[in-house]
C-alpha positions in Angstrom: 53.3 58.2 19.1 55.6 58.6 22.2 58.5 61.0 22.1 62.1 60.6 24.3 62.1 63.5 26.7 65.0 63.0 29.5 67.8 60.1 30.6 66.2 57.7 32.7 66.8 58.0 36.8 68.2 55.0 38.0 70.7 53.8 40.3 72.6 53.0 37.2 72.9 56.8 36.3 75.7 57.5 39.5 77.9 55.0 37.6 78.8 57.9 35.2 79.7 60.3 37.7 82.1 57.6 39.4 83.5 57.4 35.5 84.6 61.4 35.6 85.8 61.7 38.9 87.8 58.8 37.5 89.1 60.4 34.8 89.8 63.4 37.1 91.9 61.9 39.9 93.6 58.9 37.0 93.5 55.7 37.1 96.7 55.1 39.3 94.5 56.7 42.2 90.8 55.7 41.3 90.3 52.4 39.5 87.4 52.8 37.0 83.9 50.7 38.2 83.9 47.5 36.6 87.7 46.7 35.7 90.6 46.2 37.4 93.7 48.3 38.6 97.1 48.3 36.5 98.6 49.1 32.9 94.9 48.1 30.9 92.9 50.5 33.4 92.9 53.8 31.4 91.7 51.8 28.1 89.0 50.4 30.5 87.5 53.5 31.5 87.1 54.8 28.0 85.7 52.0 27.1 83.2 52.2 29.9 82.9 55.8 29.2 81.8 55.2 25.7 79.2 52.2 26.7 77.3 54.9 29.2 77.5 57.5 26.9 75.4 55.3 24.8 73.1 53.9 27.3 72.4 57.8 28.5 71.5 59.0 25.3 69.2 55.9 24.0 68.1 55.5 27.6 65.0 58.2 28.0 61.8 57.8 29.7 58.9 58.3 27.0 57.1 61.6 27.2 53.7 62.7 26.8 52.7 62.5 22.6 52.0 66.1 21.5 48.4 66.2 20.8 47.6 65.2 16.8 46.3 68.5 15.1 42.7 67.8 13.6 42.3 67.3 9.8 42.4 70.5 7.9 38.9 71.3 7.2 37.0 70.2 3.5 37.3 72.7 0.6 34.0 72.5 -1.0 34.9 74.5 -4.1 35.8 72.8 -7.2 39.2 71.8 -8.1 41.1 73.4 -10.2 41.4 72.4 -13.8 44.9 70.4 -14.3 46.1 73.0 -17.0 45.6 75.9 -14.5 47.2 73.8 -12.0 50.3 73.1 -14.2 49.9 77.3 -14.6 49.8 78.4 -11.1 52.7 75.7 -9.9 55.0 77.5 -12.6 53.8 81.0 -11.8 54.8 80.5 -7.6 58.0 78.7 -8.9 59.1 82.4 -10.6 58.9 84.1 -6.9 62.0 85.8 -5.6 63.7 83.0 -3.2 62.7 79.6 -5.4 66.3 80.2 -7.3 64.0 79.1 -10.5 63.2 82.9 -12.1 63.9 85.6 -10.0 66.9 87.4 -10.3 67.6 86.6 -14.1 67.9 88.8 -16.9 64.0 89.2 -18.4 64.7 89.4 -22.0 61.4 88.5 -24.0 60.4 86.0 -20.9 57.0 87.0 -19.1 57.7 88.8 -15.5 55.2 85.6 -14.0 55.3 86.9 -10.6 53.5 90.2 -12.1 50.7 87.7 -13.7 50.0 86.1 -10.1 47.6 89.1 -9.2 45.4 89.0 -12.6 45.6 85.1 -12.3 44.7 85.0 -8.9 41.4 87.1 -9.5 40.4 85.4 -12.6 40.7 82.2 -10.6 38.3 83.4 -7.4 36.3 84.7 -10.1 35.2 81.0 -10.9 35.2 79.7 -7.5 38.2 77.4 -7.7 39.7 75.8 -4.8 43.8 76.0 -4.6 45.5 72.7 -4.8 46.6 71.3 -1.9 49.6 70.4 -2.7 50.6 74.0 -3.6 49.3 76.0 -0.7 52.4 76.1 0.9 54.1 78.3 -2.1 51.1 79.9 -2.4 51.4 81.1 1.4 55.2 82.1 1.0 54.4 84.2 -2.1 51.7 86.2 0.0 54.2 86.4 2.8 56.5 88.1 0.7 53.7 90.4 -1.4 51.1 91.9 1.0 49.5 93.2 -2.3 48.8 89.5 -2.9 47.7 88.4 0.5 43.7 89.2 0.1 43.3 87.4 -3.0 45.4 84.8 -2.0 43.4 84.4 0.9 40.3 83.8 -0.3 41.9 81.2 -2.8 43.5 79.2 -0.2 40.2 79.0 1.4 39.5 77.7 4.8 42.9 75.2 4.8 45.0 78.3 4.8 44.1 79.5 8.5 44.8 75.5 9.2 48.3 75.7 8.2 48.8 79.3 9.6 48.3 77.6 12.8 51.0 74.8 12.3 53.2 77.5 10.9 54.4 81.0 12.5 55.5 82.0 9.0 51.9 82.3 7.6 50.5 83.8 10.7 49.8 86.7 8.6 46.4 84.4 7.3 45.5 84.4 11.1 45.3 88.2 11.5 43.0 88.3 8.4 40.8 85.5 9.4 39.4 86.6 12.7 38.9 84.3 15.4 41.6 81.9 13.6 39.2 81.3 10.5 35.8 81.1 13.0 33.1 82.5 10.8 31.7 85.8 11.8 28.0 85.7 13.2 25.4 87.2 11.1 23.8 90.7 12.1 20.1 88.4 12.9 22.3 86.6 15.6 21.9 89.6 18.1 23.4 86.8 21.1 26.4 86.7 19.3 27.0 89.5 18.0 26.9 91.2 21.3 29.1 88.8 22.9 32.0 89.4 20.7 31.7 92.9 20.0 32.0 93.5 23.8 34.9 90.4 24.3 36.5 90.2 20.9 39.7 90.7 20.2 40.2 94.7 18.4 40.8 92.8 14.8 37.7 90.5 15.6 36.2 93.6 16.0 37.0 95.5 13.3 36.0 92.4 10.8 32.3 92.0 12.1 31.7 95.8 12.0 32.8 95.9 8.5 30.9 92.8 7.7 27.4 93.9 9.4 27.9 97.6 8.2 28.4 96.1 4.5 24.6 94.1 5.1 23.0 96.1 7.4 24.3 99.7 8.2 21.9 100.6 10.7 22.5 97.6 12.7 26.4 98.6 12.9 25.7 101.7 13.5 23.8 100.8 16.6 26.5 98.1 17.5 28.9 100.9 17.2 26.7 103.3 19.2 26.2 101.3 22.1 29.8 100.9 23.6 31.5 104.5 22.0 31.6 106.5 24.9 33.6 103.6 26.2 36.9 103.6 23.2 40.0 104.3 23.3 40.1 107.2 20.6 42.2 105.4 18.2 39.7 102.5 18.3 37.0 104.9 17.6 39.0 106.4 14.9 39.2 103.1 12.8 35.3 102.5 13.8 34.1 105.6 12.6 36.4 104.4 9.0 33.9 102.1 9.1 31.2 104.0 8.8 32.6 104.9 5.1 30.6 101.6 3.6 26.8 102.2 3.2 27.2 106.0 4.1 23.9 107.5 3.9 21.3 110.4 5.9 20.3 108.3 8.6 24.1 108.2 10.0 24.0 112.1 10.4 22.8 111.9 14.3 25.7 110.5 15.2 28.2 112.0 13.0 26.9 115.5 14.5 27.7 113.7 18.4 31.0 112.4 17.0 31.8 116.1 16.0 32.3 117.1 19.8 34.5 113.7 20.3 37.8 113.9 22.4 40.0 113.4 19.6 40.4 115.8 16.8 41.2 112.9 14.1 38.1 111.5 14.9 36.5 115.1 14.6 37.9 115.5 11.7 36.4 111.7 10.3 33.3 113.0 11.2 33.3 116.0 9.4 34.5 114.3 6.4 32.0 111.8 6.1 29.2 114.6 7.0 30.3 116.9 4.2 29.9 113.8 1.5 26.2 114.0 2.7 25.3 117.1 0.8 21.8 117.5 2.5 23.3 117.5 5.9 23.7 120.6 8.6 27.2 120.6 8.2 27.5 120.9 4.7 24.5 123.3 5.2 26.6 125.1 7.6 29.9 124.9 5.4 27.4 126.3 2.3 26.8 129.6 4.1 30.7 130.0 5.5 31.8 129.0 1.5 29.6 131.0 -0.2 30.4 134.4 2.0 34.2 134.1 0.7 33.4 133.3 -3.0 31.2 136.0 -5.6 31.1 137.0 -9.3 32.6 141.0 -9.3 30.5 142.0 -12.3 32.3 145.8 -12.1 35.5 144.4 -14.7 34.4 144.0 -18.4 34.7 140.6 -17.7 32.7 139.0 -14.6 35.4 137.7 -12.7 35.2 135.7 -9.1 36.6 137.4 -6.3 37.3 135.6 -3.0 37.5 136.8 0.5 39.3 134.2 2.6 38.2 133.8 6.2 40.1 136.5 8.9 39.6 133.6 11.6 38.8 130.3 12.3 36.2 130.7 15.0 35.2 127.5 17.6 32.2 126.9 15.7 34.3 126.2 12.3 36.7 124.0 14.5 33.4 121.9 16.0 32.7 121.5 12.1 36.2 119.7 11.7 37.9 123.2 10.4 42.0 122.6 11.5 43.3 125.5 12.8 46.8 125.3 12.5 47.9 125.7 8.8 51.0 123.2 7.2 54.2 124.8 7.1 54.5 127.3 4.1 50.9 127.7 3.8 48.8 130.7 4.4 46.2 130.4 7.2 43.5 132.4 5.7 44.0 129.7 2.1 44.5 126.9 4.4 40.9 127.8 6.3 39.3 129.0 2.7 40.2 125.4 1.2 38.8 123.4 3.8 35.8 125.0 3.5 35.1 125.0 0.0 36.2 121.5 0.4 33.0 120.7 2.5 30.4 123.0 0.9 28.2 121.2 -1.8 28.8 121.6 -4.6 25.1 122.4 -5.3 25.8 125.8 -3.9 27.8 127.3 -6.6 25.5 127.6 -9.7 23.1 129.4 -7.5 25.8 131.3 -5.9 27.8 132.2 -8.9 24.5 133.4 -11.6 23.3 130.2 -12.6 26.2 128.9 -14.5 27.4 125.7 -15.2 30.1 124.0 -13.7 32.1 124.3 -17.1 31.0 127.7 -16.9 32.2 128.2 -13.1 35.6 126.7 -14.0 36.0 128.8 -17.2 35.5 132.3 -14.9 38.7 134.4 -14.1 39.6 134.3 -10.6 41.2 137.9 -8.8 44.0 138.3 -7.0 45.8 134.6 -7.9 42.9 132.6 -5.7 42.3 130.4 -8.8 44.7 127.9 -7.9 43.4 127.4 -4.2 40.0 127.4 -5.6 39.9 125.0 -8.2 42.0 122.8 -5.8 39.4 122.6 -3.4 36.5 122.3 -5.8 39.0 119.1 -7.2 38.7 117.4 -3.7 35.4 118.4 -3.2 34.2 116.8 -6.8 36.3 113.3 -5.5 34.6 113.8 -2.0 31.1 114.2 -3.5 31.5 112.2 -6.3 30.2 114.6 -8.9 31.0 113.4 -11.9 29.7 117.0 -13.6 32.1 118.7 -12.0 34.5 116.4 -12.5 34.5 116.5 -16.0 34.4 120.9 -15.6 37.6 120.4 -13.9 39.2 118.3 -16.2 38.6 119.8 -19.1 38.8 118.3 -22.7 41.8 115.9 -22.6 43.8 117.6 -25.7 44.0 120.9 -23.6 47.4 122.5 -23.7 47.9 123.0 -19.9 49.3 120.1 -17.9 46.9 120.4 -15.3 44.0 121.0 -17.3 41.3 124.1 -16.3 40.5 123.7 -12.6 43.2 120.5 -11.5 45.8 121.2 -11.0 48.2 118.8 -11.1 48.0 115.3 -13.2 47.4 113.5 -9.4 44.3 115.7 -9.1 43.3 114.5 -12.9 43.8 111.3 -11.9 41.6 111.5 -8.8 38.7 113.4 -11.0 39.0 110.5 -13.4 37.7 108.4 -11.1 34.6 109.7 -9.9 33.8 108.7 -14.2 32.6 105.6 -15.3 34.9 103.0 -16.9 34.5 103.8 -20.6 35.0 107.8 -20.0 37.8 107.4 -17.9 39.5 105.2 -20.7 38.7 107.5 -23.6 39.5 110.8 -21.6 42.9 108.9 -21.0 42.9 107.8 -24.8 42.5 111.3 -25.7 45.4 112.3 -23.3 47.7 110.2 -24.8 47.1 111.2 -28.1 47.6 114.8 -27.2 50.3 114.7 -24.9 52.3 111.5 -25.3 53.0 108.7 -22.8 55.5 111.0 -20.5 52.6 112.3 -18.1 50.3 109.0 -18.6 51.7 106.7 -16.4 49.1 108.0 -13.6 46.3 108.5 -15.7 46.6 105.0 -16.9 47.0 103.4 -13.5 42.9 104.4 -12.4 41.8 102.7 -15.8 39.7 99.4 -15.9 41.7 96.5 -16.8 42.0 95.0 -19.4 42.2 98.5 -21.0 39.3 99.2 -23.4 40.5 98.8 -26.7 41.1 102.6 -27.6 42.7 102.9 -24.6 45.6 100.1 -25.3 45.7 100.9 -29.2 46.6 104.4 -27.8 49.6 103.3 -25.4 50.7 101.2 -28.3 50.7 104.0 -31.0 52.2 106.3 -28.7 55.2 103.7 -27.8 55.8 103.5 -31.5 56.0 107.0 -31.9 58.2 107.1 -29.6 60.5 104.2 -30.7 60.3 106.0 -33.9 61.6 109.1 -32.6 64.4 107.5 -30.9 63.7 108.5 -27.5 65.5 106.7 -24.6 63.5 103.5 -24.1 64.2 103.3 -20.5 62.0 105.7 -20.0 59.0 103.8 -21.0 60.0 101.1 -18.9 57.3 101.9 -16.0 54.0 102.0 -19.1 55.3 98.7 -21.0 55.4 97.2 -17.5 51.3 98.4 -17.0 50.9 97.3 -20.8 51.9 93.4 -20.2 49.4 93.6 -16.8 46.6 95.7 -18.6 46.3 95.4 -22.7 43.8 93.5 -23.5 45.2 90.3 -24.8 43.6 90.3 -28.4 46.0 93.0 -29.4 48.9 90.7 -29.4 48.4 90.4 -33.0 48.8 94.3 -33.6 52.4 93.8 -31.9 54.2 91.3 -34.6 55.3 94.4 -36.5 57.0 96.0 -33.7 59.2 93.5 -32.8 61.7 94.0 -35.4 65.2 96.0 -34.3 64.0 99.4 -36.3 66.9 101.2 -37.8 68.3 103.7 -35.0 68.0 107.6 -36.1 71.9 109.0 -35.6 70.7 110.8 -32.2 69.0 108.0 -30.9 70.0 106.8 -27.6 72.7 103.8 -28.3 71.1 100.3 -27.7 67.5 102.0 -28.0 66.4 99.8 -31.2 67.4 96.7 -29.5 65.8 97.0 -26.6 62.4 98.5 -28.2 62.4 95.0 -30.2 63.0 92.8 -27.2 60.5 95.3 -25.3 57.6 94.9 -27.8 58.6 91.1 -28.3 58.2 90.4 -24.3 54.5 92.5 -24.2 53.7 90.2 -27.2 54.4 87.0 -25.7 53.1 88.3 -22.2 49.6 88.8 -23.8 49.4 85.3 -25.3 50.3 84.2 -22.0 47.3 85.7 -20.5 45.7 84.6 -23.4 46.3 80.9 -22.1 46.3 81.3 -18.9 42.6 82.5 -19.5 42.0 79.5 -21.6 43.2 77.6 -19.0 41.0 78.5 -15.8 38.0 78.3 -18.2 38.1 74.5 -19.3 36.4 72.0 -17.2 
């Protein structure tokens, strides 16, 4: 297919430049090419203007054709079924933009854009390929949502880096495909691997050390090894990141070089990772600074802990990935103490602190107000370390009075702790929460839990919103955990729901409106979880 491209160059072409000078001198001095002088002259040259206005713009020389693009490559997944099809053309049609959903009032309607996430997963679950015909919206929504761009990705498959290319909109699917969609080499294809971890582009990069870390973590290690005296420090920074996947004892060699690196983030990286390996030299090292600022003083009645924060941070503690220079507001010798309880194992303290327990640890007194900084540290390092013992010592039982429980504290640092639990203890602690203490300090807690929430879990959120409908409270302020409830209840409790949606009579110092919008609350969580319900249904028919 040709294309036009400029007005052809002939001898013909001056006659339009005879026409305007012309027009600039008149016709009374110039007679126009063509016709002849007199009263009919000026109609003449328009006319004769107009005829090579035409012939200029129709006359072009064809161009070169734009090279066709090649097909977009086969999808070998299966297709979608036609009902989940139907599904995922209405949910893209909600998106802000479409003029078809967003922007209206809710009322009892589903928020669909908030189902894409769950539906998306559910749908690479089962290994379906995305309809062509809807890759386009699919692209815009992920555009728009970077939360949505991973799994909508690896939905789109292999045709998404296709029309990324045709499209500087959706170039966002080139940057996560490295190479433009070329498939990484596998860690056995030494040839290759070499050659684009020394000429690849930093992204390229990034992708196959990540991908040969996650199957073979010794052989990115090496890879990583042979060119780091050569990084920029930033680079080696989100290398070292890396390094997180597949951590393990054989990567302590070259922690302990990257300890002396340049650049004190990436010192700091280092020390991290070493002090989640409890049976390495630094968190040997850390052991013996910890435990000479933390014992049991058995003189009081009680045996309390007393702490003795560091009086310096010597060059040694620095090499170890101790920072110096305390935040704003914050003590030094604290700042220096945390950090270093932080890296210690957390082996060290029953042996340290006369054979007791963790819960035993936590339930000691601590002198002179170091309790707070203490438990603090023992938080991160029980998240670090994933020690779920300690964990559950720090938390304490989840119908304790204070907000931050025994050793956290704050609810973020609860929330942290919960996850170092499996998926039914985080959802009962949480269940237990709730129960205790109401939904007003949940909405954390709730957002490390498993979803669909086990059922104690959900049967919790919902008791506690009718208590609180019940009491009258303002219903605004719920808004945030009925949101998590339509993403996260499991869908069988839509049932449980039909007595709620009623408009309950309004106690006299209830908050005016409050029933209404409880019923239309309760009514629009009912008739989200049937949705899923479907929309499940859907994705599993063949």
């Amino acid at each position: 297919m040709n294309r036009p491209s400029a007005p052809v160059d002939t001898p013909a072409s001056g006659a339009w430049e005879e026409l305007v000078t012309a027009a600039l001198l008149g016709t009374e001095r110039r007679t126009p090419p063509g016709s002849a002088p007199g009263r009919d002259a000026p109609v003449a040259l328009l006319d004769a203007a107009a005829v090579e206005t035409v012939r200029r713009r129709a006359g072009l020389r064809p161009a070169q054709a734009a090279e066709r693009p090649e097909p977009a490559p086969e999808d070998p997944r299966p297709d979608l079924p036609s009902a989940a099809a139907r599904r995922l053309s209405i949910l893209l049609a909600d998106r802000p933009g479409t003029g078809t959903g967003a922007g209206r009032g809710r009322g009892t309607a589903p928020d669909l854009m908030e189902l894409l996430p769950q539906w998306l997963a559910a749908a690479n679950s089962r290994g379906f390929a995305a309809p062509p015909e809807l890759l386009p919206a699919l692209l815009d929504a992920a555009r728009g949502r970077t939360d949505l761009r991973p799994a909508a990705l690896t939905f789109a498959g292999p045709r998404a880096v296709w029309l990324a290319r045709l499209n500087a909109d959706w170039r966002f699917a080139l940057r996560a495909a490295p190479g433009g969609g070329a498939a990484l080499p596998g860690a056995e294809d030494t040839e290759k691997v070499r050659r684009l971890w020394q000429e690849g582009l930093f992204a390229e990069r990034v992708a196959l050390l990540a991908a040969i870390r996650a199957r073979v973590p010794a052989a990115a290690r090496e890879l990583l090894a042979s060119t780091w005296s050569t990084e920029r420090a930033e680079d080696r920074l989100m290398f070292l990141d890396s390094l997180r996947t597949g951590l393990g004892p054989d990567d302590e060699p070259f922690l302990e070089q990257a300890l002396a690196d340049r650049s004190r983030n990436v010192r700091a990286t280092a020390a991290e990772l070493l002090s989640a390996l409890p049976g390495s030299a630094l968190a040997a090292r850390m052991a013996v600074r910890a435990a000479a600022c933390v014992a049991v003083d058995r003189m009081p009645e009680i045996p309390t802990i007393a702490v003795e924060a560091p009086h310096e941070c010597d060059p040694s503690m620095e090499r170890d990935g101790v920072v110096t220079k305390a935040p704003a507001g914050r003590g030094e010798r604290s700042w220096w103490l945390g950090q270093l309880v932080e890296a210690a194992p957390l082996g060290t303290w029953p042996g340290r602190l006369g054979g007791r327990t963790p819960q035993e640890i936590v339930a000691l007194p601590v002198a002179d107000d170091w309790q707070g900084e203490l438990h603090a540290a023992w938080c991160r390092a029980a998240v670090r370390q994933r020690d779920a013992e300690w964990a559950r010592a720090l938390l304490g039982t989840p119908s304790a009075p204070e907000a931050g429980g025994p050793g956290a504290v704050s609810l973020a640092e609860r929330a942290k702790l919960l996850g170092t639990l499996g998926c039914a203890e985080r959802a009962e602690w949480v269940a237990g929460f709730i129960a205790a203490h109401g939904l007003s300090e949940a909405f954390q807690l709730l957002g490390v839990c498993a979803v669909p929430w086990a059922v104690p879990l959900g049967r919790a959120v919902v008791d506690a919103l009718n208590i609180a409908r019940d009491a009258g409270s303002y219903p605004w302020s719920f808004s945030g955990v009925m949101g998590l409830a339509e993403r996260c209840l499991e869908p069988g409790e839509a049932g449980r729901l039909d007595g709620l949606v009623a408009v309950p009579d309004e106690p006299e110092d209830a908050s005016p409106g409050a029933g209404g919008y409880w019923a239309e609350a309760f009514q629009r969580l009912a008739t989200t979880l049937r949705l899923r319900a479907t929309m499940a249904q859907e994705l599993g028919a063949m």
